[in-house]
C-alpha positions as CSV (number, residue, x, y, z in Angstrom):
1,X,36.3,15.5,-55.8
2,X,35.3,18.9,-53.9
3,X,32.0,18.6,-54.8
4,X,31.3,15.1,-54.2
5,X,32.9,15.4,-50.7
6,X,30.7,18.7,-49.9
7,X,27.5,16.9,-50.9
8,X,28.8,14.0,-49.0
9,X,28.6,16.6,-46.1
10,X,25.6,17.6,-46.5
11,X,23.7,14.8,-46.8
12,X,25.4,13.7,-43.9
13,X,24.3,17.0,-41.8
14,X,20.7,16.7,-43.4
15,X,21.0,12.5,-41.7
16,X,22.1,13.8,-38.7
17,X,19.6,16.5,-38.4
18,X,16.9,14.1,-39.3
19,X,17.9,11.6,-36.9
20,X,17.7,14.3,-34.1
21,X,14.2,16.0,-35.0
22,X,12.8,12.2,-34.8
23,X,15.0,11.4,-31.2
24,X,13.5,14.9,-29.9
25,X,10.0,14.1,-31.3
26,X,9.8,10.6,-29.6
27,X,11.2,12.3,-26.4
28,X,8.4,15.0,-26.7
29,X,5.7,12.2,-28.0
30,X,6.5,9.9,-24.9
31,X,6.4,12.7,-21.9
32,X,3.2,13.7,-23.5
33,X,1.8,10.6,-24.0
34,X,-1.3,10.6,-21.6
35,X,-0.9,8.7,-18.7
36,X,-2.7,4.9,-18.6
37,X,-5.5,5.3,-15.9
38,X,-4.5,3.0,-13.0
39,X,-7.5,0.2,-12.5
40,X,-9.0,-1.0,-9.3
41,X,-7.0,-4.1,-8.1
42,X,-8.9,-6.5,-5.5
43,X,-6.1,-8.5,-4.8
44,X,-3.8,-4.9,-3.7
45,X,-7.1,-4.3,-1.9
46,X,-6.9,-7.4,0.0
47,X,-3.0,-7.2,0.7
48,X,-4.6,-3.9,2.9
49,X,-7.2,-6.3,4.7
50,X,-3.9,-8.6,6.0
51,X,-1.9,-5.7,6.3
52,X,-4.7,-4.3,9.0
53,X,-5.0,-8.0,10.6
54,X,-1.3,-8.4,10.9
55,X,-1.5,-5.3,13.5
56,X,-4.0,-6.9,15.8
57,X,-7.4,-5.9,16.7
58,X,-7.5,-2.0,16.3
59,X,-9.7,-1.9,19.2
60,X,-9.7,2.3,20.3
61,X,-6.6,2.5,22.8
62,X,-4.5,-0.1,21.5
63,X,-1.1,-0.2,19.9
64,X,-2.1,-1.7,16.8
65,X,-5.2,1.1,16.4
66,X,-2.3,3.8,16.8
67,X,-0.6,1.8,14.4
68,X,-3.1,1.8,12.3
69,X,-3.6,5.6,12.1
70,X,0.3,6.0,10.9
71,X,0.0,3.1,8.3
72,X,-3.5,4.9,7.1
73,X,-1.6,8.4,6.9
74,X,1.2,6.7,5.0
75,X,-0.6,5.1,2.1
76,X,-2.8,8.2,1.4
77,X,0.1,10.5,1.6
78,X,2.5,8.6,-0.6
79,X,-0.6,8.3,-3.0
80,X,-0.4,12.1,-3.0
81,X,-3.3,12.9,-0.7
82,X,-3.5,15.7,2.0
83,X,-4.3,14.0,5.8
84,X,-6.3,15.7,8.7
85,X,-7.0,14.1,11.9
86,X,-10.2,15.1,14.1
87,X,-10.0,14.1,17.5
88,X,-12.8,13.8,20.3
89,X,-11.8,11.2,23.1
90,X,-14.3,8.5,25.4
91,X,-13.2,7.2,28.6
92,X,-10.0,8.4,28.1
93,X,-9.4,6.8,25.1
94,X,-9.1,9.1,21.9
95,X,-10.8,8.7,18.9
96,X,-9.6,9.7,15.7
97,X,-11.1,10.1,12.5
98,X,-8.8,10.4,9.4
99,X,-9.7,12.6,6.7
100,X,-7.9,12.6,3.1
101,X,-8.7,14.9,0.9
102,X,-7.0,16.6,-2.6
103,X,-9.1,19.8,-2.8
104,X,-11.6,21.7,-0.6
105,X,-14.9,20.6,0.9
106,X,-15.2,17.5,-1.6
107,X,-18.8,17.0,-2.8
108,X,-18.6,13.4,-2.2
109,X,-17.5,11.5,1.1
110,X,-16.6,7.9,0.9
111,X,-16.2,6.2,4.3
112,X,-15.6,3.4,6.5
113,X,-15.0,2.3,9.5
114,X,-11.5,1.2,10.9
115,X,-12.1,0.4,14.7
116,X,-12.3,-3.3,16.0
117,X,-15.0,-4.0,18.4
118,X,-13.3,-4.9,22.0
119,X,-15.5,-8.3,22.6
120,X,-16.7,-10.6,20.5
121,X,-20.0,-11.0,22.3
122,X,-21.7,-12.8,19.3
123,X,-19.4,-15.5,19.3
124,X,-20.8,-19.3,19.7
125,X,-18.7,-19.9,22.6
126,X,-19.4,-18.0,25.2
127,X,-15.2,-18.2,26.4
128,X,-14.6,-15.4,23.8
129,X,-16.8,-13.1,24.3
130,X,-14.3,-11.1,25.9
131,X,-11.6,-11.5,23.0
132,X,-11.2,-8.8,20.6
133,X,-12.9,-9.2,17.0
134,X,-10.1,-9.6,14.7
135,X,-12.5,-7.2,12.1
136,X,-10.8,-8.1,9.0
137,X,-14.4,-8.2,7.5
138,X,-15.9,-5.9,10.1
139,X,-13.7,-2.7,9.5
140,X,-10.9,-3.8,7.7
141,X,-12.3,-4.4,4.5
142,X,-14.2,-1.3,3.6
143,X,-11.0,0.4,4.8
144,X,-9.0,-1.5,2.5
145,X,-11.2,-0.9,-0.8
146,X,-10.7,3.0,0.1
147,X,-6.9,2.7,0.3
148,X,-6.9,1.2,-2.6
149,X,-9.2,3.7,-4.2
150,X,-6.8,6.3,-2.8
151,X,-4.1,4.9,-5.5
152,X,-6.3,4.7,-8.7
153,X,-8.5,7.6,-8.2
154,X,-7.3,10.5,-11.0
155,X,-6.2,13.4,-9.0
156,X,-9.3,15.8,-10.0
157,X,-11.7,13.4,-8.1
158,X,-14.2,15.3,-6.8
159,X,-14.1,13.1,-3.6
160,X,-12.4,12.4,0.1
161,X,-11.2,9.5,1.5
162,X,-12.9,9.7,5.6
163,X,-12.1,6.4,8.0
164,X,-13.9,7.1,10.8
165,X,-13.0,5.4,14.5
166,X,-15.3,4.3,17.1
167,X,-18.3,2.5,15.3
168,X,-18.3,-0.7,16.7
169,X,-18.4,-0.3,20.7
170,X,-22.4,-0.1,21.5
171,X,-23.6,-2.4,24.0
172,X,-20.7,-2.3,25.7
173,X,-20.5,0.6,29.5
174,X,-19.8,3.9,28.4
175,X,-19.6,3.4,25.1
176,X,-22.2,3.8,21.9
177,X,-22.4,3.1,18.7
178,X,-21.0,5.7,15.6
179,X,-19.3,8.0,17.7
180,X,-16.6,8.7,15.3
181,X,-19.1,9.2,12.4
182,X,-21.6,11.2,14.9
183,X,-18.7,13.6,15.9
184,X,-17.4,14.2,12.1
185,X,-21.0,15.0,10.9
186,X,-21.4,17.4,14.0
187,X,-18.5,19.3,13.0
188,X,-19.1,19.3,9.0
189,X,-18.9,23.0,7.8
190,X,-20.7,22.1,4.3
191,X,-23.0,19.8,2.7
192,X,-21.6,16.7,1.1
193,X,-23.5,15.6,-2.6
194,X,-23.3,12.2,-1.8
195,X,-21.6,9.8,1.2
196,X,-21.0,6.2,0.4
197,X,-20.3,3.9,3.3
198,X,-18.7,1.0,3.1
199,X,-19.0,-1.8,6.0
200,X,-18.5,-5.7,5.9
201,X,-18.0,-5.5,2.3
202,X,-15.5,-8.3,1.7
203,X,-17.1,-11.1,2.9
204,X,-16.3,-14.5,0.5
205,X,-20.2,-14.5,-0.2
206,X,-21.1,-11.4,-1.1
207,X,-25.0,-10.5,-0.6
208,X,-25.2,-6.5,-0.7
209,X,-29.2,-5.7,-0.5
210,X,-30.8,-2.1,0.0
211,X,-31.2,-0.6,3.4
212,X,-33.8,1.2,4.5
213,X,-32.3,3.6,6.2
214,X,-30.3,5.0,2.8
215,X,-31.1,7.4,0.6
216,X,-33.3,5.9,-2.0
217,X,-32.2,8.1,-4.7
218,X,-28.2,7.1,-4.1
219,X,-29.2,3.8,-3.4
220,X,-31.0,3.2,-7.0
221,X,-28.2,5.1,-8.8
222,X,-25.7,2.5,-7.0
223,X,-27.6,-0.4,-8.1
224,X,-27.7,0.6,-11.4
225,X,-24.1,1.4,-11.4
226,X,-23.4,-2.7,-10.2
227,X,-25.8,-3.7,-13.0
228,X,-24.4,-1.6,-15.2
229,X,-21.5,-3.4,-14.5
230,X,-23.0,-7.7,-14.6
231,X,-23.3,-7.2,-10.9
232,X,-26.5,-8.2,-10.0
233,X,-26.0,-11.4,-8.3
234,X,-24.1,-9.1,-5.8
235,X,-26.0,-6.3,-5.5
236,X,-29.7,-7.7,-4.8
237,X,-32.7,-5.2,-6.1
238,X,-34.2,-6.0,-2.2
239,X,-34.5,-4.2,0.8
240,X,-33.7,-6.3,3.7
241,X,-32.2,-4.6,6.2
242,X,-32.5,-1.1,9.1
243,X,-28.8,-0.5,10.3
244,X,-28.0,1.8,12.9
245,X,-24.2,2.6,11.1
246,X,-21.9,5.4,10.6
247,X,-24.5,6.4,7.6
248,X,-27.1,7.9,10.1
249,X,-25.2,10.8,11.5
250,X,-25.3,12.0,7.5
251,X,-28.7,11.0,7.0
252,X,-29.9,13.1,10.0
253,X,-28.0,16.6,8.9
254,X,-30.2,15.8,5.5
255,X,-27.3,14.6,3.4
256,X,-27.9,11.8,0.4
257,X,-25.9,8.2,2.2
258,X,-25.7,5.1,1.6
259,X,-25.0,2.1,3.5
260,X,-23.4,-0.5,1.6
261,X,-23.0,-3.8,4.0
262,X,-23.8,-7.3,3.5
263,X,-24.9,-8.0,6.8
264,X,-25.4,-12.3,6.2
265,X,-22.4,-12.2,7.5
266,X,-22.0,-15.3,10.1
267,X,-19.0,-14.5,12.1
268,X,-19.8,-10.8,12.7
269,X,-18.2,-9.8,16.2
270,X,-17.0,-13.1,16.4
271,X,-13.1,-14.4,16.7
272,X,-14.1,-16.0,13.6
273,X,-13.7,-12.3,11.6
274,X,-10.6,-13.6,10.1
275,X,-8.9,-12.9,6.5
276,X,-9.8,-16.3,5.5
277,X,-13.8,-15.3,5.3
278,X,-12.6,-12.1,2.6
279,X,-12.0,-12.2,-0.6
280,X,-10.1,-10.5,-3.4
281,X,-12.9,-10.8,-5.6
282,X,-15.7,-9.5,-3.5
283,X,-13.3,-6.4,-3.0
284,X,-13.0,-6.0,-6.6
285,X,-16.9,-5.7,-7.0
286,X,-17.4,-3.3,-4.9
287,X,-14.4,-0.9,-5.8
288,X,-15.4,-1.8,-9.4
289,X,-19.0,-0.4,-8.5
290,X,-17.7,2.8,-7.1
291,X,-15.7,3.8,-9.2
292,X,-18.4,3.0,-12.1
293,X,-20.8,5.6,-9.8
294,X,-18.3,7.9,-9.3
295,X,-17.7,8.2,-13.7
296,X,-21.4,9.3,-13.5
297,X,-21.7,11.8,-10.9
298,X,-18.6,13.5,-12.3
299,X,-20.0,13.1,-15.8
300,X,-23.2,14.9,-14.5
301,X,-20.9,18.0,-12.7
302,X,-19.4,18.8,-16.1
């Protein structure tokens, strides 16, 4: 009887044991496990395009364009990116750029702007052309595909995050086109690899074709990064258009940038420039394109 009860013991010990080794192993095997890379989500994307309309026009000056500064700062930082804010001011209104960054002078710079233009002079009725663009195209949507690549970028991106303010007042007194982008570039302490704009990327139709004033290099690698990815019909192998945009600034310090913009866009600095002309999907390709550029360049720093 002793000696069936001591191996009843022991077998029960070496059970028990065994049972713990195999709780702490899955405990171990589970906190180790490598974390699931998050994916780029168009429709989280365009949830930032309404988020940005449901402010108002961010026209420099106004509430909603102060607003918009703290909801910018609040979805990099709770994605776990460090915020800096450069300031210049024009006719007494200040104009702030918002920089988010995770290390150092980042060799790559994606950007976009997030000002609303104060008149909608291009409208078809001439009674609005002193209404504010609502921008949700024109601003908010390249904005919107960088917050969103602010959650899914891995935290050893070799890139920052810049929305730049005060792109879209030329033509009107006093003011000019690309002053935010003009007065970040001025003030740049180092030499960016590569700096991706993103402007009136959302619309439903989505035409994106070369622009001349680009880098060619960047611009080809781009392309093939959208046919890499069945993008084509998006992405047309064309030059079409020379924009004056937040690009230039770069361009002119001798820094590789791009310009990505479908500008067949009917309702630009129009009251028309509403959510309703964006979509998901268009976000999507774009973000998708990125990102799909972004694997190469850091494949080609390794």
């Amino acid at each position: 009887m002793y000696n069936i009860a001591m191996k009843r013991n022991r077998s029960l010990i070496i059970l028990l044991i065994s049972i713990l080794v195999l709780a702490f192993s899955l405990v171990y095997a589970f906190q180790n496990k490598p974390a699931v890379p998050a994916t780029f989500d168009g429709e989280l994307a365009y949830a930032h395009v309404l988020a940005q309309d449901g402010l108002g026009p961010r026209t420099p000056g106004s509430v909603a364009h102060a607003r918009f500064i703290e909801y910018a700062q609040t979805e990099f930082e709770k994605q776990g990116w460090d915020v800096s804010f450069q300031q210049t001011e024009r006719l007494d209104h200040a104009i702030t750029n918002i920089l988010a960054t995770r290390q150092e002078h980042p060799p790559v710079l994606l950007m976009a702007h997030y000002d609303s233009r104060f008149f909608a002079d291009n409208d078809p009725d001439p009674a609005n052309h002193t209404a504010p663009v609502p921008g949700a195209n024109d601003g908010a949507s390249g904005v919107a595909v960088l917050l969103e690549l602010a959650r899914v970028l891995p935290s050893n991106a070799p890139v920052g995050l810049l929305l730049v303010d005060a792109e879209d007042q030329g033509r009107i007194e006093g003011w000019d086109w690309i002053l935010g982008s003009r007065a970040f570039a001025e003030s740049l302490e180092y030499q960016p690899e590569a700096v991706i704009l993103l402007d009136m990327i959302g619309d439903a139709d989505l035409n994106i074709y070369k622009e001349r004033n680009s880098d060619p290099e960047l611009t080809e690698e781009l392309w093939a990064a959208a046919k890499s990815l069945g993008y084509e019909r998006f992405f047309i192998p064309e030059y079409k258009y020379t924009m004056l945009d937040d690009h230039i600034p770069f361009r002119e310090k001798g820094i590789r940038a791009v310009d990505l913009i479908d500008f067949d866009y009917p309702y630009w600095h129009t009251i028309q420039d509403t959510p309703d002309k964006v979509s998901a999907q268009s976000l999507q390709i774009v973000g998708d394109v990125v990102l799909a550029w972004l694997d190469g360049f850091s494949a080609s720093q390794r």
